[in-house]
N, C-alpha and C positions, 0 to 999 in steps of 0.2 A: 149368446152365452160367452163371457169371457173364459180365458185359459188360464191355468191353476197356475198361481203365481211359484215361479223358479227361486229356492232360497238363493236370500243376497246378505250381505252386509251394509252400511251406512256409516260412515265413522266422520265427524268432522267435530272442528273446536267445540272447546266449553261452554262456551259463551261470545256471542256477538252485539256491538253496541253501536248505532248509525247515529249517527250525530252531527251534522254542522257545525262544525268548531270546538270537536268536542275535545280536539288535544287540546285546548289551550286550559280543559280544567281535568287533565290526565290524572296529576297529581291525585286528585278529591278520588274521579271511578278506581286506579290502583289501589290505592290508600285502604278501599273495601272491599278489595278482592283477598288480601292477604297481608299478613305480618313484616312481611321481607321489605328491610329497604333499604340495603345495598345494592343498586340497580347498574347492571351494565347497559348503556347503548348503544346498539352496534348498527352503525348509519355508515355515511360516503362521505370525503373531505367535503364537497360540493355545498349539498346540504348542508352541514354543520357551519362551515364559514357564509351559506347565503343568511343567515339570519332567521332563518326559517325554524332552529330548535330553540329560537330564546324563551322564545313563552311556554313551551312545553318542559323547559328546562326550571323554567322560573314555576313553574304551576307544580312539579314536584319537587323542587327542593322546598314549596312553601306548605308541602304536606309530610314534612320528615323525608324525604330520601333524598342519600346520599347518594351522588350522581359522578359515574366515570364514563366517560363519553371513546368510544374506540369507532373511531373516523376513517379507517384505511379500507375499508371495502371497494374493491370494483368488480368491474364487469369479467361474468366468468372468474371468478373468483380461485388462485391458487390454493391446494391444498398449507400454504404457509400462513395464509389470511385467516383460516378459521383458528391455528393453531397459535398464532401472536394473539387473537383477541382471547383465547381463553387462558393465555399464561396472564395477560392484563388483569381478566376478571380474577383470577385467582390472586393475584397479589396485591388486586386490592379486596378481596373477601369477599364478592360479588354471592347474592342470594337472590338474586331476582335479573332477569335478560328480559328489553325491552325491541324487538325488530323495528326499525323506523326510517322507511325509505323504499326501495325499489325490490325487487327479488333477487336482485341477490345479498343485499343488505339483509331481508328475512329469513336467506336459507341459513347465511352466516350463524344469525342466532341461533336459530336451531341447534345448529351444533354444540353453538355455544353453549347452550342453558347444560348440555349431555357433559361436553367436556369438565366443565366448571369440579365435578364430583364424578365423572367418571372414573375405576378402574379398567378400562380398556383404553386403547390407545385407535385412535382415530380409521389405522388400516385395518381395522376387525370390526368396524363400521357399514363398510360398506357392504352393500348387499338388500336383500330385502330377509326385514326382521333381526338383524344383527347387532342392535342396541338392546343390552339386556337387562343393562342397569338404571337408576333413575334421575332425573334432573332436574334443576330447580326450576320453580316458575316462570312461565317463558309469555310476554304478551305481544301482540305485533300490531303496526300499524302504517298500511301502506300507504306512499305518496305516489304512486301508479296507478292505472285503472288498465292491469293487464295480465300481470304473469297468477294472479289467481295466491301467490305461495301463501298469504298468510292461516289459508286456510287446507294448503296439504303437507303432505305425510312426507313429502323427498326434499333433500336438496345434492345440485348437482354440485361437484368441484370439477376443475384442470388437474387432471395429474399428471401432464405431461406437456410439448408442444403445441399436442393438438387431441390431446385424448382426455375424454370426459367419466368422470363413474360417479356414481350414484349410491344413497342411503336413503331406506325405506324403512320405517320403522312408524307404527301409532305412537310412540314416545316424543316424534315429533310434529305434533300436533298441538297448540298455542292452546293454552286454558282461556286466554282472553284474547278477541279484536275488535281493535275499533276501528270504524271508518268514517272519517272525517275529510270528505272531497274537497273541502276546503284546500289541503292541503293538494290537489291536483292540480289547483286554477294553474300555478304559471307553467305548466309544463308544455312544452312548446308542440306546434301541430305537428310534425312529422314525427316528432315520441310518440303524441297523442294517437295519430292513426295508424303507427306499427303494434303500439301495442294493445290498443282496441282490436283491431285484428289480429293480433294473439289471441287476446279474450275468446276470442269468436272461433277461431281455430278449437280451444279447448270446449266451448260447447257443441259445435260441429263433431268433433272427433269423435269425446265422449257419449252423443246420441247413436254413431254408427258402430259403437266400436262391438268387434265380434264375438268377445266373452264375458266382462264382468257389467255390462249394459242393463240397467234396472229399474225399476218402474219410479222412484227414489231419482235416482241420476237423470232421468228424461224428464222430470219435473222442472229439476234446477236446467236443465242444458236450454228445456225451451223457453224458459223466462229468463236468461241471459240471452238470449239470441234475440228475444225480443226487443230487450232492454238497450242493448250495446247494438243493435242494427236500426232500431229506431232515432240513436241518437249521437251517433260519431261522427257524419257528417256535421252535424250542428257544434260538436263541443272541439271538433276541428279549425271549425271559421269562425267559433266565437267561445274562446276558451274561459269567458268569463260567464257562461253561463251555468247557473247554479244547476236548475234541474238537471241540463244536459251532465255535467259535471254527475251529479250525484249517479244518474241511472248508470252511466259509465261504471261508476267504481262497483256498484251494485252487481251491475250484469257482471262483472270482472270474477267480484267474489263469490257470484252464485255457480259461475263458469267450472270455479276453479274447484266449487266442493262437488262439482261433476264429474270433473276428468282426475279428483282423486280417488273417487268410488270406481267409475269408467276409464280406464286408461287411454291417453294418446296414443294415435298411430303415425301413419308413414308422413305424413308433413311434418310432425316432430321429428323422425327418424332421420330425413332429406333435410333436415334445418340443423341440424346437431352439425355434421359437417361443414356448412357453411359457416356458421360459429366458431367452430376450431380453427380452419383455417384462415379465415378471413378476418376475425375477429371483428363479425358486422353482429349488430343487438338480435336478440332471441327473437325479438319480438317482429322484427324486419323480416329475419331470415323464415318464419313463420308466414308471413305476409307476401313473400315470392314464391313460396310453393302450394301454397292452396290451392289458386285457380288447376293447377295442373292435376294436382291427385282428387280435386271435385269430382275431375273431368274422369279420369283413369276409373273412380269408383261409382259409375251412372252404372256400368253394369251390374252393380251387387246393391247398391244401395239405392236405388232410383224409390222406393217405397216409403225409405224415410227422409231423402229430400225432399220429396213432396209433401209429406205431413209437415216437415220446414218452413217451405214456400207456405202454409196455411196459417203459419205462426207469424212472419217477417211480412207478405203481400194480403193481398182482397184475397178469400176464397176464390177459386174457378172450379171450369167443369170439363177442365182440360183432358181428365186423365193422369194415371199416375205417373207416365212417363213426359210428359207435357210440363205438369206442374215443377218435372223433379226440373225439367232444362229450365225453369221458369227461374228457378233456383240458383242454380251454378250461375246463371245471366245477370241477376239481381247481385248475388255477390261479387262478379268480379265488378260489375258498373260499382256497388259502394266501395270498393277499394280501389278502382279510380279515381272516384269522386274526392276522398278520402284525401290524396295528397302523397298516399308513400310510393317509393318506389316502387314499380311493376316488374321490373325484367333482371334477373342477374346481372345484363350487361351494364345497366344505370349506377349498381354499385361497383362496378369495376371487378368482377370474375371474371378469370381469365377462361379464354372457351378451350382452351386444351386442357385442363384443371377438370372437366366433367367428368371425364373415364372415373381420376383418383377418387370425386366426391361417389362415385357413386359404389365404387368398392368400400368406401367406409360406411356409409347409407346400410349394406344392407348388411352390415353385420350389428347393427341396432336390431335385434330379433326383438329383445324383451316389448319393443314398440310396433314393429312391425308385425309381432302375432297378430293386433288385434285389429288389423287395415281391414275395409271388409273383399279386398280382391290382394291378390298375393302380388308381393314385391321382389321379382329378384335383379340379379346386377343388371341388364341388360333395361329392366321396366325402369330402374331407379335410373339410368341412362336416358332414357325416352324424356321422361320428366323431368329434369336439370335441362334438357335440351329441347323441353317445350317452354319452361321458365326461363329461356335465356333468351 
């Protein structure tokens, strides 16, 4: 007899469209989503000069919209970046925000589509539920197969040196995404396997995590873990392959509407620091703390890595404690195999720097609630100095 299901919630985008190639006729799916077409794009110099927006540039302006391209997005993105592209959008009348590019290109928009017509000013933003007003149509469209954003609720900024804060709100949630892997191929392998293993982190996390965890959110976590552990090693050493490509972006975005329902924990928590100060990709600093906090959570979680291990390996009959190591051993071997770096030292952390990281670590509570074995200064120490 199963047990009486725990009220949950489920929130994720309006609509999602899989397509191979399907930016290139963007123009035509927008065009019948809505009226608006004063269209802001808010993408990365990179992109925009590789050649890469012509056709999805040319496919909407040959559907009526008129197209402003705001290019200055990067990594970890200052609180100045959200607030230059939406003075852009407003002067030139922007009614419709287009994400197109990486996570932080997507979180940008978000913002953007709130700013464009917000009366609030961006620091009464943050927080969770603190967007009260409304925003114009927002669609997004990733060229990553990783950070999951086009389909969650947050985006992080810099507001500081080295200090990160956050906006939660269902308002920023995309009425429309498409995924178009196509637009993955040239992304080179060691993006490819930091942020495959991103991915993977948010399905992992979000099956373990200790409170908003839901019959809903383990659906998507283990068909992302299947999808993106089946096929990173392949779309690592042969990035022109289509299937691999696609299950990639797939597992990414199923990941991502996981660990929006189920919240990340302490690997995100331990990677937030490494970011700030290091200014090494989300997706990396993600990819060096797994193996260790796997390892930290065999004691609370060994139940559900083993239901894991029966998703990603063969059935056995190992047992639940058996299966769960069979687990953590399969994952760090594919992020070997994988290509990214393994150990702090590889990216140049300095080993006296671990005390500071890990004073900042734990005061990430909002992530660290839902770890399923508690993190304090000393544990978040152990682990920087098992990853080193």
């Amino acid at each position: 007899m199963t047990d009486a299901i725990k009220p949950f919630a489920f929130r994720t985008p309006g609509s999602m469209t899989v397509e191979w190639g399907g930016s290139h006729r963007l123009g035509e799916l927008m065009s019948g989503w809505f009226k608006a077409r004063r269209l802001l794009i808010v993408t990365d110099r990179f992109l925009n000069e590789s050649g890469m927006l012509e056709p999805v540039i040319t496919s909407l302006r040959g559907h009526g919209f008129e197209v402003t391209i705001f290019d200055d997005v990067v990594a970890d993105p200052p609180e100045a970046i959200v607030e230059s592209c939406a003075v852009m959008g407003r002067d030139r009348g922007c009614d419709v925000v287009l994400g197109l590019g990486g996570g932080s290109s997507m979180d940008i928009a978000k913002l953007a589509a709130v700013l464009l017509i917000a009366e609030q000013p961006l620091s009464e933003l943050y927080g969770i539920d603190n967007v009260k007003g409304a925003r114009v149509p927002l669609v997004q469209v990733p060229t990553t197969a990783g950070t999951g954003s086009e389909v969650t609720n947050i985006t992080i900024l810099t507001t500081g040196e080295t200090t990160k804060m956050g906006v939660v709100s269902p308002r920023l949630y995309a009425d429309h995404v498409l995924l178009d892997a196509q637009l993955t191929v040239g992304l080179p392998p060691v993006q490819t396997a930091a942020t495959g293993i991103d991915a993977m982190v948010h399905a992992i996390e979000a099956y373990t995590g200790r409170h908003k965890k839901n019959p809903l959110s383990d659906v998507f976590a283990r068909e992302a873990l299947r999808l993106l552990a089946g096929n990173l090693v392949t779309a690592c050493q042969d990035g022109g392959n289509r299937a691999a490509r696609e299950a990639m972006l797939l597992g990414a975005n199923l990941a991502g509407q996981a660990f929006s329902n189920s919240p990340v924990a302490a690997v995100h928590a331990l990677a937030y620091p490494l970011g700030g100060h290091f200014h090494l990709p989300h997706g990396l600093t993600n990819a060096l703390m797994l193996g260790p906090v796997l390892r930290l959570n065999m004691t609370e979680a060994a139940s559900l890595y083993a239901e894991l291990a029966d998703v990603v390996m063969e059935p056995s009959d190992e047992g639940t404690q058996g299966r769960a190591a069979r687990f953590v051993d399969f994952i760090e071997d594919l992020m070997n195999r994988s290509g990214a770096p393994r150990r702090l030292r590889d990216v140049k952390v300095p080993q006296d720097s671990l005390p500071m990281l890990a004073r900042d670590a734990i005061l990430q509570t909002r992530l660290l609630v839902n770890n399923p074995v508690e993190v304090d200064e000393a544990t978040a120490l152990r682990l920087y100095q098992d990853a080193y």
